[in-house]
PyMOL CGO cylinders between C-alpha atoms (Angstrom):
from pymol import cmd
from pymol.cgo import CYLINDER

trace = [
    CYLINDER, 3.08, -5.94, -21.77, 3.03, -2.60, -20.00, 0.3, 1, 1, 1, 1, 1, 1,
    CYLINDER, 3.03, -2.60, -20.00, 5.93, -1.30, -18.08, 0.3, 1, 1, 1, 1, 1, 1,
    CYLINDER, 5.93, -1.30, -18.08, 5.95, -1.68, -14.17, 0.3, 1, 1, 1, 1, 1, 1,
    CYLINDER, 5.95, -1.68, -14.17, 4.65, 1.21, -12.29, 0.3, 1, 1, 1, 1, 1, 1,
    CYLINDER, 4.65, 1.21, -12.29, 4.59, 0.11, -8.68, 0.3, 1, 1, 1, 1, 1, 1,
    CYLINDER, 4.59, 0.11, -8.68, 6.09, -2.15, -6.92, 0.3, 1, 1, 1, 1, 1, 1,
    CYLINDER, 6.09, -2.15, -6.92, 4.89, -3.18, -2.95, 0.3, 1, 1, 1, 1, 1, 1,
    CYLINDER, 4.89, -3.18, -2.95, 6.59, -4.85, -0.64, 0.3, 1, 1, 1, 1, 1, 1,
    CYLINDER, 6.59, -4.85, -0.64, 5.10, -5.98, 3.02, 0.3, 1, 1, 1, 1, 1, 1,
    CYLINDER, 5.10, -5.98, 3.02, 6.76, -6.89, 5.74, 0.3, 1, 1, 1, 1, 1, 1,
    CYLINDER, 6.76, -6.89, 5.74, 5.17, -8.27, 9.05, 0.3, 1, 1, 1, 1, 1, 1,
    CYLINDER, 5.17, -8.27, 9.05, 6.37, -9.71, 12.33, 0.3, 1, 1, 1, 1, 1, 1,
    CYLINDER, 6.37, -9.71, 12.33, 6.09, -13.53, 12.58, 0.3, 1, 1, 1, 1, 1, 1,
    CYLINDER, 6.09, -13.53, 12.58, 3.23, -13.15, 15.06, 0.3, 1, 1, 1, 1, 1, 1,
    CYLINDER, 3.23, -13.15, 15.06, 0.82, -11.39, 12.61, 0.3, 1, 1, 1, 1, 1, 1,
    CYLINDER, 0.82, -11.39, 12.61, -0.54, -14.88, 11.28, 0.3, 1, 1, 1, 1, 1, 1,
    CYLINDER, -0.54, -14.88, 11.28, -2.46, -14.07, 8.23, 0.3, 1, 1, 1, 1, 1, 1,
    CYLINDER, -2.46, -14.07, 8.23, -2.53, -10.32, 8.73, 0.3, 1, 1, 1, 1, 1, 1,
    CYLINDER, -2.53, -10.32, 8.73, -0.67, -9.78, 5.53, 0.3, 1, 1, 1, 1, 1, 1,
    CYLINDER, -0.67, -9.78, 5.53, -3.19, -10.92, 3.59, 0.3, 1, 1, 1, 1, 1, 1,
    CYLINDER, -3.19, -10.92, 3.59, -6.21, -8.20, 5.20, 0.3, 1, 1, 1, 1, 1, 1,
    CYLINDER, -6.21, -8.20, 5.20, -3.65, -5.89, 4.07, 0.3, 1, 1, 1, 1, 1, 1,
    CYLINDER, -3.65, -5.89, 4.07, -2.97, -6.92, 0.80, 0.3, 1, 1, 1, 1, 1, 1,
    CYLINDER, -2.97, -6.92, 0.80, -6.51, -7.08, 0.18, 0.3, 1, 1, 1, 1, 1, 1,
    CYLINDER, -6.51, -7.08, 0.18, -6.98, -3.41, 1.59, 0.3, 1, 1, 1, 1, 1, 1,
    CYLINDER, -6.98, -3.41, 1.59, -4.26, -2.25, -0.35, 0.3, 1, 1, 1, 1, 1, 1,
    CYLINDER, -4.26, -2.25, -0.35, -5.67, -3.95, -3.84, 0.3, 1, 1, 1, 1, 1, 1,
    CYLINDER, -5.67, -3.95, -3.84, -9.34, -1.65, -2.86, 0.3, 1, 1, 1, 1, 1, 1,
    CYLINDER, -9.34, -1.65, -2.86, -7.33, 1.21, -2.57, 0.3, 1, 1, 1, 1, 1, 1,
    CYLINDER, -7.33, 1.21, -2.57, -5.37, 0.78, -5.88, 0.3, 1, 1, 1, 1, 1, 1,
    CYLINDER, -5.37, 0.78, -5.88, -8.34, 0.29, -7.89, 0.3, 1, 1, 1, 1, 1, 1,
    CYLINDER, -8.34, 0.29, -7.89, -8.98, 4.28, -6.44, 0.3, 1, 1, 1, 1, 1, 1,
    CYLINDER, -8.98, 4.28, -6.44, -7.68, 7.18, -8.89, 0.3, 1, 1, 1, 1, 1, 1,
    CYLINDER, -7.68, 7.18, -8.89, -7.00, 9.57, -6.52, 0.3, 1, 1, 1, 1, 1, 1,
    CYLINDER, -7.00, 9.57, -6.52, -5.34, 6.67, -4.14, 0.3, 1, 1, 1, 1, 1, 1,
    CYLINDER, -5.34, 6.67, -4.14, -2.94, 5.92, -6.44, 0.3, 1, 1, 1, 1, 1, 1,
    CYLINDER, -2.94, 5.92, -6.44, -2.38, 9.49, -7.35, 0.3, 1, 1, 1, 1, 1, 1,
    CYLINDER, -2.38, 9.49, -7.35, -1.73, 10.55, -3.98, 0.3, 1, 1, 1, 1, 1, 1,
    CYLINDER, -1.73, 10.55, -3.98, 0.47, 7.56, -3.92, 0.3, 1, 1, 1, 1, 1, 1,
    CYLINDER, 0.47, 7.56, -3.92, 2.71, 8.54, -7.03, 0.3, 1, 1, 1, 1, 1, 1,
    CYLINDER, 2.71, 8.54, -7.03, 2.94, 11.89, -5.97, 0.3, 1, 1, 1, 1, 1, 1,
    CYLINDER, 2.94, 11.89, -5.97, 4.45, 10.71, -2.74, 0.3, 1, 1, 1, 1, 1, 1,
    CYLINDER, 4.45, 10.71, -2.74, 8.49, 12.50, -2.31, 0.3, 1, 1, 1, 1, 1, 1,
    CYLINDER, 8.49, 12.50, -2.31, 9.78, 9.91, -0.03, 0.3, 1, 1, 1, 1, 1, 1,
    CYLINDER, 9.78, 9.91, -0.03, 9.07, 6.80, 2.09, 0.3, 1, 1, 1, 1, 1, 1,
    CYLINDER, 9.07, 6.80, 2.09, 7.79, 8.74, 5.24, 0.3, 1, 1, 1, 1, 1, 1,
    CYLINDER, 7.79, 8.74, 5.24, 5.19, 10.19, 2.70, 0.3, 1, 1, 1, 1, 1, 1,
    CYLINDER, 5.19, 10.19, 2.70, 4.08, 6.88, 1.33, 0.3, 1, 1, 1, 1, 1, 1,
    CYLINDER, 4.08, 6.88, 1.33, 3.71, 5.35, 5.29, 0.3, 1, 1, 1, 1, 1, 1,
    CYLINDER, 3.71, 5.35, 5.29, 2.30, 8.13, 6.21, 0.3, 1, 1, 1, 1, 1, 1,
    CYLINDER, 2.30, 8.13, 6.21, -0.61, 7.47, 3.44, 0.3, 1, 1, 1, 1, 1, 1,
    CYLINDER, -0.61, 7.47, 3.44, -0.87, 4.32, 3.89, 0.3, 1, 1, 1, 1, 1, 1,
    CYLINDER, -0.87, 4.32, 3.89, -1.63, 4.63, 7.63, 0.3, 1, 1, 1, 1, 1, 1,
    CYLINDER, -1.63, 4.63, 7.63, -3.92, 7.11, 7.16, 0.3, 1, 1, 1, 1, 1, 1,
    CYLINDER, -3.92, 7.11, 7.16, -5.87, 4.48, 4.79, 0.3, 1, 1, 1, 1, 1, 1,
    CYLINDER, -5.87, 4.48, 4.79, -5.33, 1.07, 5.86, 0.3, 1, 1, 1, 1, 1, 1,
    CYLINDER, -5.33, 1.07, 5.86, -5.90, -0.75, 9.53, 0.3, 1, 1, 1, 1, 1, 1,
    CYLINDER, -5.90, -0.75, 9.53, -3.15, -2.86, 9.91, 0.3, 1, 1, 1, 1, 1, 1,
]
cmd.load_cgo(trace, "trace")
């Protein structure tokens, strides 16, 4: 086996019902996306990596 490269964790409010599943299934589109995950990895900090993520997901 290959050694991790990413790890995600969601978290949602207890009134978003099944929302975490449209964005887990946004986010698996996006991954399958070169330059997605490369803007991803090149991401400094946290605030970098939400700020990409809002800009590409409707959640």
């Amino acid at each position: 086996m290959g050694d991790v490269e990413l790890v995600i964790m969601l978290t949602l409010g207890a009134d978003e019902g099944i929302n975490h599943v449209k964005v887990f299934s946004q986010l698996a589109r996006k991954l399958v996306n070169k330059n997605f995950r490369q803007s991803l990895f090149a991401a400094n900090d946290a605030d970098s990596i939400l700020a990409l993520l809002k800009a590409e997901l409707t959640f």
